[in-house]
C-alpha positions in Angstrom: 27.5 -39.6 -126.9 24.0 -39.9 -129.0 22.9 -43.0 -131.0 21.8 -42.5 -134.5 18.8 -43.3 -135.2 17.5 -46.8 -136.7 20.6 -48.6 -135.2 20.3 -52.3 -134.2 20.8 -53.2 -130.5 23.6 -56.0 -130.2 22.5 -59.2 -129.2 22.5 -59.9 -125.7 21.3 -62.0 -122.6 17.4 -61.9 -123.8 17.8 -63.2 -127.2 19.9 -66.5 -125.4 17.7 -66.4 -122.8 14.9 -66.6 -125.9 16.7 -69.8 -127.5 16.8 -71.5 -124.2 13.1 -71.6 -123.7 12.4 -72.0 -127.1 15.3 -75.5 -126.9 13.2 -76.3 -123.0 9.5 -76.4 -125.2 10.5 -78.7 -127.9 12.3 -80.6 -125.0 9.2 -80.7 -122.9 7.1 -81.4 -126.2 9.2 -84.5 -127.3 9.1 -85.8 -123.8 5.4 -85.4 -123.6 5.2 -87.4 -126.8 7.7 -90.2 -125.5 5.5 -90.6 -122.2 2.4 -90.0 -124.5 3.6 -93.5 -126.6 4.1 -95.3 -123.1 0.8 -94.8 -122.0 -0.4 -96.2 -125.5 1.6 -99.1 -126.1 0.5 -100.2 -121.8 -2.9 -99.8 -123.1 -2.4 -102.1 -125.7 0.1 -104.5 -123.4 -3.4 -104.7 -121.3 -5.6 -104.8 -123.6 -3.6 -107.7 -125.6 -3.7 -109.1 -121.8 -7.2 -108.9 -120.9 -8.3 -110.6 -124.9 -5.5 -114.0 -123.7 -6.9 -113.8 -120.3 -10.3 -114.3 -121.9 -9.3 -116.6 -124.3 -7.8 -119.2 -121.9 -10.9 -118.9 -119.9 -12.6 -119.7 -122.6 -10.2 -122.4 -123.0 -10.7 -123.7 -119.2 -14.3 -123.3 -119.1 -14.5 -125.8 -122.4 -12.3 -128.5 -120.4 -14.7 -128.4 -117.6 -17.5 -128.8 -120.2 -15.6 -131.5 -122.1 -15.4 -133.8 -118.6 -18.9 -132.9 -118.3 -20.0 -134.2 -121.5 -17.9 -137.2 -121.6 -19.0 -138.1 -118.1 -23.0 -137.9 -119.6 -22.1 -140.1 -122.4 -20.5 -142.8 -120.1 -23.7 -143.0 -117.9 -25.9 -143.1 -121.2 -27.3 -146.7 -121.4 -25.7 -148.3 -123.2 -22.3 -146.1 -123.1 -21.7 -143.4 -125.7 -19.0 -142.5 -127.1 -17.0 -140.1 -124.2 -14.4 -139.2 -126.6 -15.8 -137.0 -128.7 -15.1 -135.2 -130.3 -17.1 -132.4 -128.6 -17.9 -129.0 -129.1 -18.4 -126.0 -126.6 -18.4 -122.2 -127.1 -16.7 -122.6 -130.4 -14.1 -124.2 -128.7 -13.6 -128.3 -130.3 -13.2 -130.6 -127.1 -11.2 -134.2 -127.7 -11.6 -136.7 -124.5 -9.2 -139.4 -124.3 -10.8 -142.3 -122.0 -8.7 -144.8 -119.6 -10.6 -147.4 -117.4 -9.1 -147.2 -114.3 -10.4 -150.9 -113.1 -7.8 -151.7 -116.3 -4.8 -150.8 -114.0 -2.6 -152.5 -111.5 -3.8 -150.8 -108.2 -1.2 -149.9 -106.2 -2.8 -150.4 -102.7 -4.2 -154.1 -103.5 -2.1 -155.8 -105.7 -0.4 -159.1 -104.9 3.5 -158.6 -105.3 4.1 -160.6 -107.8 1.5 -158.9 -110.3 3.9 -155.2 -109.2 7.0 -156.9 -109.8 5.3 -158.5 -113.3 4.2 -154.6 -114.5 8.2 -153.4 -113.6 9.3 -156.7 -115.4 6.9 -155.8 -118.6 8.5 -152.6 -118.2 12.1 -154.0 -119.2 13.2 -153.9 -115.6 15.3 -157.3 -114.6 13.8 -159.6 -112.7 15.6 -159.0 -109.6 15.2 -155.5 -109.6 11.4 -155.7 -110.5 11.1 -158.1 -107.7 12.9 -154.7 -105.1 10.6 -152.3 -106.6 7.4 -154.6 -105.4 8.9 -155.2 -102.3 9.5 -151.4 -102.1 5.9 -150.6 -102.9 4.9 -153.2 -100.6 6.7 -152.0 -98.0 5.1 -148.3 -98.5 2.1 -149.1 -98.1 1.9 -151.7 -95.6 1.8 -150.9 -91.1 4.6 -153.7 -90.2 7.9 -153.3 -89.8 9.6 -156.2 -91.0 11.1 -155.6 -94.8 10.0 -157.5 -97.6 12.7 -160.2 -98.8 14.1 -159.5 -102.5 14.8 -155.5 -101.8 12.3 -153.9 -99.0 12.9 -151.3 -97.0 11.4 -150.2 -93.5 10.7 -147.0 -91.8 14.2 -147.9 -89.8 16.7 -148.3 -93.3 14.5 -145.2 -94.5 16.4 -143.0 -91.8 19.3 -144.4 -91.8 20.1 -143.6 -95.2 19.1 -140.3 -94.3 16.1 -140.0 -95.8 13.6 -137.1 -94.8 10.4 -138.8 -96.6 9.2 -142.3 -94.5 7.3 -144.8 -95.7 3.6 -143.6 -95.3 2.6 -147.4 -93.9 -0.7 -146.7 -95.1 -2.5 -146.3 -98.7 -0.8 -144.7 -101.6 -2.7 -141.4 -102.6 -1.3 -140.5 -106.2 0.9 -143.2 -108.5 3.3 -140.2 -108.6 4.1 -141.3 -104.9 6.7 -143.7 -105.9 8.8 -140.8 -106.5 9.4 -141.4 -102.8 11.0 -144.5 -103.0 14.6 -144.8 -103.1 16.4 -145.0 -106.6 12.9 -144.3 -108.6 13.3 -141.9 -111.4 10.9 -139.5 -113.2 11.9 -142.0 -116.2 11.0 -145.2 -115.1 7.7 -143.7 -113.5 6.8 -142.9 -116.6 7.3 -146.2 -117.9 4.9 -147.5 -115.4 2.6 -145.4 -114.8 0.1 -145.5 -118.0 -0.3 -149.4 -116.3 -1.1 -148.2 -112.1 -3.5 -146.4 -110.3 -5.0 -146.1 -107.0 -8.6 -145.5 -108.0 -8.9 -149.2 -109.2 -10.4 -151.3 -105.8 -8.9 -154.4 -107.0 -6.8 -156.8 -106.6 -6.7 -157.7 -110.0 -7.2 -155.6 -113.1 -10.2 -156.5 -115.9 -7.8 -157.8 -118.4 -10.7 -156.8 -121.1 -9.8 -153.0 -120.1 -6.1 -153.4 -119.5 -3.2 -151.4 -121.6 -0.7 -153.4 -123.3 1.7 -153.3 -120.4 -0.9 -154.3 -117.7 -2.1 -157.7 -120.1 1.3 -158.5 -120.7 2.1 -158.1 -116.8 -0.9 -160.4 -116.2 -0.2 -163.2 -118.4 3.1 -163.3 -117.3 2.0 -163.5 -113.4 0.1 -166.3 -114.5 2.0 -168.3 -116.0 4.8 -167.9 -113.2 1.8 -169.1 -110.8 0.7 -172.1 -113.1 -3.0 -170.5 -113.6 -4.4 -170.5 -117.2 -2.3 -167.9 -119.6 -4.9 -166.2 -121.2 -7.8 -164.9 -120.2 -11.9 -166.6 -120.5 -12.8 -167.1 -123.7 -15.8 -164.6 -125.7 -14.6 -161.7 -123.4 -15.2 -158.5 -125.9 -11.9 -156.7 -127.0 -9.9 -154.1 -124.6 -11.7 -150.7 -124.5 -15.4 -152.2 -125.1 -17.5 -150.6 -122.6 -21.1 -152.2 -120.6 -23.7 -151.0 -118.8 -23.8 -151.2 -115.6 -20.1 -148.6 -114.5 -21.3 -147.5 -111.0 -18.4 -147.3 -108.7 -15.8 -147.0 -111.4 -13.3 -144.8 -111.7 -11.7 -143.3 -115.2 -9.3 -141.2 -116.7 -10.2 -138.4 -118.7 -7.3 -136.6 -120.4 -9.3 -133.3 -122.3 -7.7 -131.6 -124.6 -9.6 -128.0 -125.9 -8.8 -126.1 -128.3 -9.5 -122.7 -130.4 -8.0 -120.7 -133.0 -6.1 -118.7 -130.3 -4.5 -121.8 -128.5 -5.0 -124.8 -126.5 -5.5 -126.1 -123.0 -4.9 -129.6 -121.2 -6.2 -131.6 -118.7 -6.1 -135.0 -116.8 -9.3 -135.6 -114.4 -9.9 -138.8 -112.7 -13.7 -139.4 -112.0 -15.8 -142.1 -110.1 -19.3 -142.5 -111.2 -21.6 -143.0 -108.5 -24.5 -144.6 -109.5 -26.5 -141.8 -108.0 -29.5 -139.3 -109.7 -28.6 -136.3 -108.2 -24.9 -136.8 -107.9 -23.8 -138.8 -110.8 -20.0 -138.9 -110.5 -17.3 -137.6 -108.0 -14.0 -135.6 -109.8 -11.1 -137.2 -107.5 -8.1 -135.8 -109.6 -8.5 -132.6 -111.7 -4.7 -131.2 -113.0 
């Protein structure tokens, strides 16, 4: 049998096979074009990534500069004026100041001045009474417990505690977290008025916050000794000449149109030329 000529072959297997390759490029085109976006938008992810990562350098580098500067304008004679505000790399630089020879120092302070700073604090007498015996007990190398609420190495482990007392110096105010029945809360409470970078016994009541003067005047008056303070002292936050061996608080705050970073550094001036100042906290 002959075929006339001009007829059309029937479809088959190579036109399908045809439509199949034709569906596997558009396939293979689409998917290049999906992996092609991936690739873009994780170039922009990093590059979005590497402009913040620069930005909060920026950011840190300014806090370092704003301790610097407000460092130089407490060792100007007289004093200038450490807060700022301050400028560094476009970046605006605000320095909050805190005298730490204005705090109750943990380390040195009679007990009745501690349990005066827990009383200021609203805590009832008798329990502000524990809490100095408490710190007391921290930080001192006997073993005999402080009356009105101490407790020893011995009652430590007994109540199963895994943290002793250190019988030695306190290294951070946020070390009373150790003691037993503390709470973030009340530290807070406390702590704008204690330090351990003070070296006193006593806080300069000129310097003090309002909880630490109205701890001291009530320590006085429980121990009979005049209520307020010598009079022509200058007001709380004056500063003088003359700051070697003190210690501050600097809480630096910098900021810039993309954000903002914050700091608390605790610094000692030294007295000397070529090292001027010692940074004994930095968070």
């Amino acid at each position: 049998m002959t075929r006339r000529a001009g007829a059309r072959h029937p479809a088959g297997p190579r036109s399908g096979q045809r439509g199949l390759a034709l569906l596997a490029v558009i396939w293979a085109v689409g998917l290049l074009a999906v992996m092609a976006m991936d690739v873009l938008l994780a170039a922009r992810r990093e590059s979005r990534q590497r402009i913040e990562m620069g930005e909060h350098a920026r950011l840190e580098a300014a806090a370092q500069a704003g301790l610097a500067l407000a460092v130089r304008a407490l060792l100007q004679t007289p004093p200038g004026d450490a807060a700022g505000p301050h400028s560094f790399d476009g970046s605006r630089i605000f320095v909050q100041v805190e005298p730490e020879a204005g705090k109750v120092d943990l380390n040195r302070a009679a007990p009745e001045l501690l349990q005066a700073v827990f009383e200021a604090a609203g805590q009832p007498r008798p329990q502000a009474r524990a809490w100095a015996a408490l710190i007391t007990d921290w930080r001192d190398n006997d073993q005999s417990p402080e009356a009105g609420g101490g407790m020893e190495v011995a009652e430590y482990r007994r109540q199963g505690r895994t943290v002793l007392p250190r019988d030695a110096e306190f290294q951070s105010v946020r070390e009373l977290l150790e003691l037993p029945g503390m709470t973030p809360e009340l530290l807070d409470l406390v702590a704008t008025g204690l330090t351990v970078h003070g070296l006193a016994v006593e806080p300069e009541f000129r310097l003090a916050p309002p909880l630490v003067r109205a701890a001291m005047l009530a320590a006085r008056r429980r121990s009979g000794t005049p209520a307020e303070p010598p009079a022509g002292q200058p007001p709380a936050g004056a500063r003088r000449a003359g700051l070697a061996g003190q210690a501050f608080t600097l809480r630096i705050e910098a900021q810039r149109p993309s954000g903002r970073v914050a700091h608390v550094a605790v610094v000692r001036l030294t007295g000397h030329r070529r090292a001027p100042y010692w940074v004994q906290d930095w968070r």
